[in-house]
C-alpha positions in Angstrom: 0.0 0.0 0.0 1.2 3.5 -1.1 1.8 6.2 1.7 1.1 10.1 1.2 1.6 13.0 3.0 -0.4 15.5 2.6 0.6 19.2 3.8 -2.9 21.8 3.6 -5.2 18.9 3.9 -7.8 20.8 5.6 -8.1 22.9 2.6 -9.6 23.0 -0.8 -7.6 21.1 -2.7 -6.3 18.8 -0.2 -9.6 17.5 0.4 -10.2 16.6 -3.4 -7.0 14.7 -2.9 -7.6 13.1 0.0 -10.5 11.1 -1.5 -8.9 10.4 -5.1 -5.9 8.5 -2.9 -8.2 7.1 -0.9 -10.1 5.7 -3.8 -7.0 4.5 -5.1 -5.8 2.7 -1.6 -3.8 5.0 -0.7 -2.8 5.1 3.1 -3.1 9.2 3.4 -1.3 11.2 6.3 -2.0 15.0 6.6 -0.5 17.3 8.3 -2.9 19.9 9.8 -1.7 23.1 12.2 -3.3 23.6 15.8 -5.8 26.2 15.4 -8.6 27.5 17.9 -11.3 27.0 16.4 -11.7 23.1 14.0 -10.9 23.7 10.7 -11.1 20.3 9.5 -14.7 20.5 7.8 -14.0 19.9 4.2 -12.2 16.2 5.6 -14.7 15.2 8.4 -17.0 13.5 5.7 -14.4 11.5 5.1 -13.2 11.0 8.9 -16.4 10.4 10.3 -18.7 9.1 7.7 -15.9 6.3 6.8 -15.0 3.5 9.5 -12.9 1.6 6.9 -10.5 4.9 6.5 -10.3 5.9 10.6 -7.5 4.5 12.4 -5.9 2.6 9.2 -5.5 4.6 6.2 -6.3 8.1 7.5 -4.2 10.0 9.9 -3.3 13.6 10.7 -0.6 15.2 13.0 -0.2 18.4 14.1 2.4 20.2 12.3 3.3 23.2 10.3 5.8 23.7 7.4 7.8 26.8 9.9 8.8 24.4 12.6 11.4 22.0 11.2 11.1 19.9 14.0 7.6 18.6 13.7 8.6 18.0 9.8 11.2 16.0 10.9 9.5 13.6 13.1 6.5 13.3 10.9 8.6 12.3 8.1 10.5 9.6 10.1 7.1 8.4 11.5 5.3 8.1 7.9 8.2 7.2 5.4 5.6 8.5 2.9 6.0 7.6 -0.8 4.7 10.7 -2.2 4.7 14.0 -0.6 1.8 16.5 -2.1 3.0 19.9 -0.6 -0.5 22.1 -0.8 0.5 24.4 2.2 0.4 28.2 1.8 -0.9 31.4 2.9 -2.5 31.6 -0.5 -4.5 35.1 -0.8 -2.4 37.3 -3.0 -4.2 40.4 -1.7 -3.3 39.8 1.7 0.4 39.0 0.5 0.4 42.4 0.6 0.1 42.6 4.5 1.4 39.8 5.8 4.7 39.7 3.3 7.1 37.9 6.2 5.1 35.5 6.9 3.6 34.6 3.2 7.6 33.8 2.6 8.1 32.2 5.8 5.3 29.5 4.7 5.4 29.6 1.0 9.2 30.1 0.3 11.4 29.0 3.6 8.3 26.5 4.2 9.0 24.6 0.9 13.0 25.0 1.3 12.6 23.0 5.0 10.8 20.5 3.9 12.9 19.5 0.6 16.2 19.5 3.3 14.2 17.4 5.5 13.6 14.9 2.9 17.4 15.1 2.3 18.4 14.7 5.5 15.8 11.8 6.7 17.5 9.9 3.5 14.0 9.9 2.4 15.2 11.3 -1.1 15.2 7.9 -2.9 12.2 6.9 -1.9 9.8 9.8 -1.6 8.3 11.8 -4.2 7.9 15.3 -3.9 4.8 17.5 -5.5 5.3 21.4 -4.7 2.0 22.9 -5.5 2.9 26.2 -7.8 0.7 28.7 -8.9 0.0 30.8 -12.6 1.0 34.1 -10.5 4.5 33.0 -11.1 3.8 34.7 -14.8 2.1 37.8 -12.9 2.6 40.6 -15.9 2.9 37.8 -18.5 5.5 38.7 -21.0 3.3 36.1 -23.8 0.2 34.1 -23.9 -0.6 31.8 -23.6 1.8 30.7 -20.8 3.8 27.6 -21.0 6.2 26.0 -19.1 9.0 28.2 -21.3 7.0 31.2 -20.5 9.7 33.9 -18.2 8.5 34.5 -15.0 7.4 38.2 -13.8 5.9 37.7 -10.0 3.4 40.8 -8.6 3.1 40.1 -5.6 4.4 38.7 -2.1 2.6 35.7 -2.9 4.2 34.9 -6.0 7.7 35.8 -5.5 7.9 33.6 -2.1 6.4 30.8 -5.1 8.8 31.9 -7.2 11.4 30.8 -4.6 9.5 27.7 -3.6 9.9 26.9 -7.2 13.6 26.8 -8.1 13.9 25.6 -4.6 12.2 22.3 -5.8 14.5 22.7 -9.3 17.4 22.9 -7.2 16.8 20.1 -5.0 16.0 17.9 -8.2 19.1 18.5 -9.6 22.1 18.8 -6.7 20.2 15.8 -4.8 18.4 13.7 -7.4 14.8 14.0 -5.4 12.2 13.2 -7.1 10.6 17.3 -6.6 8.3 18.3 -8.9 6.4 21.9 -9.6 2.7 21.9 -10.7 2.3 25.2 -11.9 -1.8 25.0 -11.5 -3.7 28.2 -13.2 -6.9 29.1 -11.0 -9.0 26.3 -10.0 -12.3 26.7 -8.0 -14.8 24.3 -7.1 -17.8 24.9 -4.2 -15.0 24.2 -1.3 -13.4 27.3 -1.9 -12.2 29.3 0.5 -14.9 32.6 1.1 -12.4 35.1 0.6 -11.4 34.3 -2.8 -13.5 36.1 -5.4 -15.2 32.9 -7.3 -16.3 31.7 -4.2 -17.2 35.5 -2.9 -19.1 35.6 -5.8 -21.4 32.7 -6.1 -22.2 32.9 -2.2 -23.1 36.3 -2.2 -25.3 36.0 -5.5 -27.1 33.3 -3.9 -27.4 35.7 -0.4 -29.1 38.4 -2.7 -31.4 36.2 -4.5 -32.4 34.6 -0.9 -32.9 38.2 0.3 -30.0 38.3 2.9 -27.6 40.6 1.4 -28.1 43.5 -0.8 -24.7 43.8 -2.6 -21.5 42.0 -3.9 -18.5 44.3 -4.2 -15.7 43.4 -5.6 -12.4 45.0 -7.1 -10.9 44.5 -10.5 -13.4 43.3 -12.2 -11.5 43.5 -15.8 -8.9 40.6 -14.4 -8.6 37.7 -16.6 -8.0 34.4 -15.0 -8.2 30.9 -16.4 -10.7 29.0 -14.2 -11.0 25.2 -13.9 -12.6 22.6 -11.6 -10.4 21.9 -8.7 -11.1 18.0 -8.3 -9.5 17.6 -12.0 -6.5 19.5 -11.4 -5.9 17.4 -7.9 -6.0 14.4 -10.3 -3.0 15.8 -12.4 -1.0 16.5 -9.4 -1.1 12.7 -8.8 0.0 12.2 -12.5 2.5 14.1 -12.4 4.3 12.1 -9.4 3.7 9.4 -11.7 5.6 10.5 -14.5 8.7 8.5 -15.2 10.8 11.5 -14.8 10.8 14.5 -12.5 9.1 17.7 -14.4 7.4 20.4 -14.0 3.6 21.1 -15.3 1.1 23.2 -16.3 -2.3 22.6 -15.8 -5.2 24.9 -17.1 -8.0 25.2 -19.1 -6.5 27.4 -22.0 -9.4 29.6 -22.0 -9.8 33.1 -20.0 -12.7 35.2 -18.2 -13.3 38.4 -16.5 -13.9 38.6 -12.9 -17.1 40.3 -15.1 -18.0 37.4 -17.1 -17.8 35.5 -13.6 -20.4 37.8 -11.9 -22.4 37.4 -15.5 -23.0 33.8 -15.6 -23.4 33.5 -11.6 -26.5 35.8 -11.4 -27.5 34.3 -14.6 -28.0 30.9 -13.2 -30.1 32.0 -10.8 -32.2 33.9 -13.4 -30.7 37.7 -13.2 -29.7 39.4 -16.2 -26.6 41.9 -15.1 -25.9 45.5 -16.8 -23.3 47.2 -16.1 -22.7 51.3 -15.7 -20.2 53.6 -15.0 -16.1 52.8 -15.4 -13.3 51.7 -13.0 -13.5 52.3 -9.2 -17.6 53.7 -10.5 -18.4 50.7 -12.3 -21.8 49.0 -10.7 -23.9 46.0 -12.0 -28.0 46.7 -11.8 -30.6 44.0 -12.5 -31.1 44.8 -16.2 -33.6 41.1 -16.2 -35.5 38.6 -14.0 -36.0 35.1 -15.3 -37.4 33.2 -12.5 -37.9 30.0 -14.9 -34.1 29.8 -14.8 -33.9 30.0 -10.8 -36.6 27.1 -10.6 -34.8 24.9 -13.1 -32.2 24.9 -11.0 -33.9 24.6 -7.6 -35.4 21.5 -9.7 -32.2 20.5 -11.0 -30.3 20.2 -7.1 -33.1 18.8 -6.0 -33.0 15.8 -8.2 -29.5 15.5 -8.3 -27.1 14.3 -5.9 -24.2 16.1 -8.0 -21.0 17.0 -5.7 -22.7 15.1 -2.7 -19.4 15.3 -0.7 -19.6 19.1 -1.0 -22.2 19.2 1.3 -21.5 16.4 3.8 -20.6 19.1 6.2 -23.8 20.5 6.2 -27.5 19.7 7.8 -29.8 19.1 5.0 -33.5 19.4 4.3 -34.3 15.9 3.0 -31.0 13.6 2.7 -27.7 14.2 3.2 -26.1 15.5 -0.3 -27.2 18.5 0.3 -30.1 20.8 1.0 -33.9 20.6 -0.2 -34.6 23.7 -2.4 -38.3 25.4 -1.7 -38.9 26.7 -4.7 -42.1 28.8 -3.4 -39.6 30.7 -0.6 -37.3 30.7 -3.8 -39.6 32.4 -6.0 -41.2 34.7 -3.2 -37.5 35.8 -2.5 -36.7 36.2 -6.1 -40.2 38.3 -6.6 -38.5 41.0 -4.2 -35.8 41.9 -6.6 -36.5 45.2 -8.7 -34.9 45.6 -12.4 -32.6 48.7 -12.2 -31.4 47.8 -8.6 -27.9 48.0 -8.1 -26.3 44.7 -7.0 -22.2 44.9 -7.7 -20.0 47.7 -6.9 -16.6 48.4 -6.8 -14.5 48.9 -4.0 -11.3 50.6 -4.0 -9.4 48.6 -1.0 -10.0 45.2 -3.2 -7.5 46.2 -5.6 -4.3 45.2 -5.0 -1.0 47.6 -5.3 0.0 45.7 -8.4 -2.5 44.1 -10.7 -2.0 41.2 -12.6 -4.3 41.7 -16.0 -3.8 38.4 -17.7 -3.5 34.7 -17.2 -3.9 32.0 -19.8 -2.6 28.5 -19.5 -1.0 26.3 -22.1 -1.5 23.0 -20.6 -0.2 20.7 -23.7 2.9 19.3 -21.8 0.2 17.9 -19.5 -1.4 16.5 -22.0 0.9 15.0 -24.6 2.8 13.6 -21.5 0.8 12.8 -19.0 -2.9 12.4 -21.0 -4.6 15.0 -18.6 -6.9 16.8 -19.9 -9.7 19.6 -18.6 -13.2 18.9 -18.9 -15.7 20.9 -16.9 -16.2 24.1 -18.6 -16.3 27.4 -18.0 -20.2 27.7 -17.5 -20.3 24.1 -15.6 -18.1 25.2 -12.8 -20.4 28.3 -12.1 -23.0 26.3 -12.1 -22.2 23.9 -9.5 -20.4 26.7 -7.5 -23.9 28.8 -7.6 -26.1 25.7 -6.9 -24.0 24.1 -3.8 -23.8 28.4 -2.2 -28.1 28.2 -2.8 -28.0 24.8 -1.0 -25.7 25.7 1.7 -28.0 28.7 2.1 -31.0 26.6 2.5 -29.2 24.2 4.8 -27.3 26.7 7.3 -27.6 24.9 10.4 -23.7 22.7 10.5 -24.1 19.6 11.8 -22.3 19.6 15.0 -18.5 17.7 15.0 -15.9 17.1 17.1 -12.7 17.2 14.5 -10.7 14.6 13.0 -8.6 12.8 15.3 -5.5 14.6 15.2 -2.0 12.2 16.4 1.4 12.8 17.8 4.0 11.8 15.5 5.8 9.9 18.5 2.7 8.0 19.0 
C-alpha cells in the first residue's frame, strides 16, 4: 500500500485529494496546524462518515511547514511515498500585508521541507509535488503561458512561489529527489475558501437572490483568469508524481474570463440578467432582467440530483444528506422582491491590490501529450455547481455539530 503526506489537507484542494488517494488505496497522512477553532470540515465526511478509512488509512498530525522539528519527526514516522506539498498562505491580496510571513510559509516552508527529505534519507524513496501557482507569470511577457513562458511575479505571494519553485528545481538536480512543480492556473470548485473572489461571488449571489444581502462588491473586475474545476486539477498532481521523470507542469484550461463574465454567468444561473454602468472604481452592476424560470430549473435541478454530494457532507440538509432541499415557493417569493434597475455589484477601492496582474492563460499541452490530462468541466459548468451548492448551503445553514478529526502525535 502506497503512503502520502499530505501538507494543507484541511483545505480546498487537499480534500479533493484526500479522497482520489483514498479511492486509489492509498494510506493518506496530513499534516494539519493547531488552530482554535476546528478547521477540518471539508475532511470530516471523510473522517467520520468512513470507518474503513479511521484509524488505518487516514491520519493527521499536528504540524506546520515553519517548525522543522515537527517536519522532521513526521517524516521519520510516515516514510511516505509521495509528498503532495498544498500548504500556503494563499490570498495574493493579503500577501500584501502579511509579506514575512507569506515567505516564511510559501518560500522557507518549501525549502525546509525538501532538506528534510534530504536529510531523513528519504530522497530515494519519496516523491515530492510542490503545489505552484500561474502568479509566477504575474505581468505575463506572452500568452498563452507555457512551461518556457519567463516569469514576472506581482506580488508577495508569488515571489515567495517563485522561490518555492527553483527551490524544488534545485533540490532535483544537486540531490536527485524526485521534486516536482505543478504550476496550477486558477481552479475553483464549491470548497473554496470565502475570501477568494469565485467563491465570494457565487455565495453572495445566492445571499441576494435569498434576500439576505443586498450587494456583492468586488475589485478588479476586468482581471482575466483561467478558471477550472479543482477535483480535475488534484487528479493531475497525482499524475504528475507518476511521471517516469521528474518535471514540472502546467495545468489549465487554455481559456480566460473576467472577474465580469464570472459575476455574469453567476447571477445568470439564478435567473438575473446583469448591466453594467459607469467605469473603474464607478463601475456598478444593476438588474437589467429577472428570469425566474431559470432559478426554478435549477432549484429543480439540485433537487433531483445528488451532484458534488461530498460538498455538502458538512452541512444539515433538508431531505437527505447530499445536500439541502430547495423550496422553490420561498425561492420564487425571494426572487419576486428583486427590482430591475437595482444595483447589486460595486466596486470597491481597497480590493484592488498595489500591483495588478491583467492576464493569465494556460497552455496546458505538456500535460497533455505527457501525462494524458486533460480539462473537462467548462467554463459555464463550474459556475453552475459553485452557484447551486452556495443556494443549497443557504438553504441548509444549520452545521451539523462535529468534534474534528482525530488529530495524532507523530511519536505516538
Amino acid at each position: 500500500m502506497k503512503k502520502a503526506l499530505i501538507t494543507g489537507i484541511t483545505g480546498q484542494d487537499g480534500s479533493y485529494l484526500t479522497e482520489l488517494l483514498l479511492a486509489k488505496g492509498y494510506e493518506v497522512h496530513g499534516i494539519i496546524r493547531r488552530s482554535s477553532t476546528i478547521n477540518t470540515t471539508r475532511i470530516d465526511h471523510l473522517y467520520y462518515n468512513n470507518p474503513q478509512y479511521r484509524d488505518s488509512k487516514f491520519f493527521m498530525y499536528y504540524g506546520d511547514v515553519v517548525d522543522t522539528s515537527s517536519l522532521h519527526r513526521i517524516l521519520e514516522k510516515t516514510e511516505p511515498d509521495e509528498i503532495y506539498n498544498l500548504a500556503a498562505q494563499s490570498h495574493v491580496k493579503i500577501s500584501f500585508e502579511i509579506p514575512d510571513y507569506t515567505a516564511q510559509v510559501d518560500a522557507l516552508g518549501t525549502l525546509r521541507f525538501l532538506d528534510a527529505i534530504r536529510e531523513t534519507g528519504l530522497g530515494k524513496q519519496t516523491k515530492f509535488y510542490q503545489a505552484s501557482t500561474s502568479e509566477l507569470y504575474g505581468k505575463a511577457v506572452e500568452s498563452p503561458q507555457s512551461e518556457k513562458t519567463p516569469f514576472y511575479p506581482r506580488s508577495p505571494y508569488a515571489v515567495s512561489k517563485l522561490f518555492a519553485y527553483w527551490s524544488v528545481v534545485n533540490y532535483r538536480e544537486a540531490y536527485n529527489i524526485f521534486a516536482c512543480n505543478g504550476i496550477l492556473f486558477n481552479h475553483e470548485s464549491p470548497r473554496r475558501g470565502e475570501n477568494f473572489v469565485t467563491r465570494k461571488i457565487t455565495k453572495t449571489a445566492a445571499e441576494i437572490v435569498l434576500g439576505m444581502k443586498e450587494k456583492l462588491i468586488l475589485g478588479n473586475l476586468n482581471a482575466n483568469r483561467d478558471w477550472g474545476y479543482a477535483p480535475e486539477y488534484c487528479e493531475g498532481m497525482w499524475q504528475i508524481l507518476q511521471h517516469e521523470q521528474p518535471e514540472d507542469f502546467i495545468l489549465a484550461t487554455g481559456e480566460t474570463h473576467t472577474v465580469r463574465e464570472f459575476c455574469e454567468e453567476a447571477f445568470d444561473c439564478l435567473g438575473i440578467g446583469i448591466e453594467w454602468h459607469g467605469k473603474n472604481e464607478n463601475e456598478r452592476g444593476v438588474i437589467k432582467s429577472i428570469d425566474k424560470n431559470k432559478i426554478v430549473e435549477l432549484g429543480d435541478s439540485l433537487n433531483n440530483s445528488n451532484h458534488n454530494k461530498n460538498d455538502h457532507k458538512a452541512f444539515k440538509s433538508g431531505s437527505d444528506n447530499n445536500g439541502a432541499f430547495i423550496n422553490k415557493e420561498f425561492l420564487l417569493q425571494r426572487i419576486s422582491d428583486l427590482n430591475e434597475g437595482t444595483e447589486i455589484i460595486n466596486v470597491g477601492a481597497e480590493y484592488f491590490r498595489p500591483a495588478e496582474v491583467d492576464y493569465l492563460i494556460g497552455d496546458y499541452s505538456k500535460a497533455s501529450k505527457e501525462l494524458g490530462w486533460q480539462p473537462k468541466v467548462k467554463f459555464n459548468e463550474l459556475v453552475r455547481i459553485m452557484v447551486g451548492a452556495d443556494l443549497q448551503m443557504q438553504f441548509g445553514k444549520n452545521l451539523i455539530p462535529h468534534n474534528g478529526a482525530k488529530v495524532e502525535s507523530p511519536n505516538s
